[in-house]
C-alpha positions in Angstrom: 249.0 30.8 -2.2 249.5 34.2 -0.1 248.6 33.8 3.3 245.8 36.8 3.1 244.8 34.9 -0.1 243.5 31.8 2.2 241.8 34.4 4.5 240.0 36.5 1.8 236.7 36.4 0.0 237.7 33.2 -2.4 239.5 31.4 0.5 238.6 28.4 2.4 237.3 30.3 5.5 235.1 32.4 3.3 233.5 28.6 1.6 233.2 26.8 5.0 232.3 29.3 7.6 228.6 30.1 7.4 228.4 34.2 7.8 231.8 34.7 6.9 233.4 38.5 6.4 236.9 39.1 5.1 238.4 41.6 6.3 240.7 43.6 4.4 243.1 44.9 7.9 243.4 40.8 8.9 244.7 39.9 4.8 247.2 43.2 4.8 248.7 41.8 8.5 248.9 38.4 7.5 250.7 39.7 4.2 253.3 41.6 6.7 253.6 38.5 8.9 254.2 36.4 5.8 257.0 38.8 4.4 258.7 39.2 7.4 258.6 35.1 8.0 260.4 35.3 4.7 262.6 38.2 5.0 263.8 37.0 8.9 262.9 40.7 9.0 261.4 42.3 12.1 257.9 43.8 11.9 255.8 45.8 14.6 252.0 45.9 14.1 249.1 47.4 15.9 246.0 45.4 15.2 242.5 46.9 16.4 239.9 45.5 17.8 238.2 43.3 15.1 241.1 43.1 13.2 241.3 39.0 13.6 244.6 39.5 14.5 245.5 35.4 15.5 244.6 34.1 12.3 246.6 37.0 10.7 249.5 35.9 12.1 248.8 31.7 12.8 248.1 31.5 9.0 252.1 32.7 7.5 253.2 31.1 10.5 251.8 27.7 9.9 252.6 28.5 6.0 256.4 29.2 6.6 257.1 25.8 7.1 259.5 27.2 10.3 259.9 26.5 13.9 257.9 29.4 15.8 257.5 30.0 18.8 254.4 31.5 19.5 254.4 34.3 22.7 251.3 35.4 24.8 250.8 37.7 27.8 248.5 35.3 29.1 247.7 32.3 29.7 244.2 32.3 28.6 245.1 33.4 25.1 247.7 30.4 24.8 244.1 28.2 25.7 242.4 29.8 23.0 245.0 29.4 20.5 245.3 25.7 21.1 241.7 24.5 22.1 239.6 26.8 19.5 241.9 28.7 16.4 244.1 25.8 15.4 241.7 23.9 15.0 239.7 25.7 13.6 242.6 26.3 10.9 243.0 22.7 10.9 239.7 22.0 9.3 239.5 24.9 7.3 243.4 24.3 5.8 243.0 20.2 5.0 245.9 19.2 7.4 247.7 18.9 10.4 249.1 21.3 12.1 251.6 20.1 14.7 251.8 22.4 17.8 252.9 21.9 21.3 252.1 24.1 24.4 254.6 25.2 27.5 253.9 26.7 30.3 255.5 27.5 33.5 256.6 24.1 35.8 254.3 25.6 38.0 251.4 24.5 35.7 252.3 20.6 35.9 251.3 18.0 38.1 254.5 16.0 39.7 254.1 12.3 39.7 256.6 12.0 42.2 255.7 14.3 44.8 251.8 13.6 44.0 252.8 9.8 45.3 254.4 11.0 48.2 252.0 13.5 49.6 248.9 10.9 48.9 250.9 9.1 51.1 251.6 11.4 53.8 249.6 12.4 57.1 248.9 16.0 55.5 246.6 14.5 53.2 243.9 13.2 55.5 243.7 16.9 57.3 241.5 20.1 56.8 240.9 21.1 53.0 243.3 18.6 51.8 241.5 15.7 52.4 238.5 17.2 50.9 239.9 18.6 48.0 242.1 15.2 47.1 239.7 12.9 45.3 239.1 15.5 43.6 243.2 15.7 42.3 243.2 11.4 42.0 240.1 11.7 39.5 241.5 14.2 37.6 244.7 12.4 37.8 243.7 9.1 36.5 242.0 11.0 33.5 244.6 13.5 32.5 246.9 13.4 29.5 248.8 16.6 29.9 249.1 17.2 33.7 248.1 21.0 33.2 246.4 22.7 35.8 244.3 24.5 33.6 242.3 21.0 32.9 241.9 20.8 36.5 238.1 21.6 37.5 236.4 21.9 40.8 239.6 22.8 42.3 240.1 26.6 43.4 242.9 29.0 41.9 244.1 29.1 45.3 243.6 25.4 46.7 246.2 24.7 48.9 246.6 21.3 48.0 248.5 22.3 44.6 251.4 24.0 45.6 251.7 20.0 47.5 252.2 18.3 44.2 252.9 20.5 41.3 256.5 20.9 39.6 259.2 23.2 40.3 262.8 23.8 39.6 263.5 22.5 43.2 261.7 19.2 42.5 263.0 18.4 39.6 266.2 15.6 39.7 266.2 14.2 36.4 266.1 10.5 34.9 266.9 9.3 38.7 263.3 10.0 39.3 261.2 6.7 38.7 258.4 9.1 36.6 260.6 10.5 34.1 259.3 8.9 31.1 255.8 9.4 32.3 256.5 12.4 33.7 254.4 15.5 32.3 257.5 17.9 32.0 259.7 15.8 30.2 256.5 14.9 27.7 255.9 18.8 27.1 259.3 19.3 26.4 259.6 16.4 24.1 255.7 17.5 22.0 257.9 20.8 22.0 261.0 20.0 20.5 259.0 17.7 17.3 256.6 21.1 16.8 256.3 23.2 14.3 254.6 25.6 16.2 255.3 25.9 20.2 253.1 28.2 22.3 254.4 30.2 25.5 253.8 32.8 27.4 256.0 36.3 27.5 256.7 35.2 31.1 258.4 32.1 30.0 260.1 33.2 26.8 262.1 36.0 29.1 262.9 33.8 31.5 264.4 31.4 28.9 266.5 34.1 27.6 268.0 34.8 30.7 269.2 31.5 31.1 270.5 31.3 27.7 274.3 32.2 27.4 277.7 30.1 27.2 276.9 28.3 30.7 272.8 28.1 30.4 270.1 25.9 30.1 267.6 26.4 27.6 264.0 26.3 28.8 262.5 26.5 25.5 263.3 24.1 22.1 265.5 26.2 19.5 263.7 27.9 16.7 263.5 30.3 14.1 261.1 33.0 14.5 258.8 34.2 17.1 255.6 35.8 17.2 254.7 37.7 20.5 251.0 38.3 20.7 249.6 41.2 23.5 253.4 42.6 23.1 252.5 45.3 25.4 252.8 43.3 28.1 256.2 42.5 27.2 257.6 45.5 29.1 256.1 44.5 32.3 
């Protein structure tokens, strides 16, 4: 079954939402995203406001049955994609949809230098000491190590930029966290999905490390899908 098919009038949205509209725009994108999917074919589209342009293009994507990498210009968006429309597909499509999330190493907690600053005499001074109970709760409770889970904590807390990850803090499978370690367990959720969600900032930047001497940032797939392209330029 077509892609716009599943999103039209007789489709599974249209039985199991309550209030549910079609819309013709959202079917005629999803059949563009499904051809070009198909075709390994290159397509530009502008989608209005109300078009429902995520399921237009999550729908063929999930349908290909290929590795895509799904691009954002924010942040935010890749939340919303993970926490509300997959699963929302999910329950409206019957199965499983496997999909994985990266962000920046700037977004993850290190185990390593979280142990070591707890441990230090910077900890029990001026807004670090108030602000880490608050990082040990959250700790003991989090799965993913993403800052975005993180609440009660300012944007701007000083005590992050103490224990999160970074190029520089990274050494490998000497470190005693690396199989518990919240990078290497993205990475690994990323290289088994079907579907992988990033932002533009980190596709780019995994381009420019690609290249007879690089290191790839992102797992290697087939197609990609960049959502709020106009960002891209920037």
């Amino acid at each position: 079954m077509r892609a716009s098919a599943l999103l039209g009038p007789d489709g599974p949205f249209a039985r199991g939402i309550p209030g549910y509209e079609h819309r013709p725009s959202q079917m005629r994108m999803a059949d563009a995203v499904e051809d070009a999917l198909g075709d390994d074919s290159v397509l530009l589209c502008e989608a209005g406001t109300g078009t429902g342009k995520t399921l237009a293009y999550l729908v063929p994507a999930v349908l290909s049955g290929r590795k895509v990498v799904i691009s954002t210009g924010t942040r935010a968006l890749q939340d919303q994609i993970v926490e509300h429309d997959l699963p929302l597909l999910e329950e409206h499509l019957g199965f499983p949809i496997h999909a994985a999330v990266m962000k920046g190493l700037g977004n993850y907690l290190c185990l390593r230098r979280y142990d070591e600053f707890r441990r230090s005499a910077d900890a029990v001074h001026g807004s670090h000491a108030r602000h880490l109970p608050i990082l040990e709760h959250w700790r003991r409770n989090t799965v993913t190590g993403d800052r975005a889970e993180l609440e009660g904590l300012a944007e701007d807390a000083p005590i992050w930029s103490q224990v999160m990850s970074g190029s520089d803090t990274r050494i490998g499978a000497r470190c005693v966290h690396y199989e518990d370690c919240f990078v290497t367990r993205m990475r690994r959720e990323a290289e088994d999905a079907r579907l992988v969600i990033v932002n533009h900032h980190l596709y780019f930047a995994d381009l420019s490390m690609r290249g007879p001497h690089g290191a790839a940032i992102l797992p290697e797939h087939e197609a990609v899908i960049f959502d709020e392209a106009h960002q891209i330029e920037d």
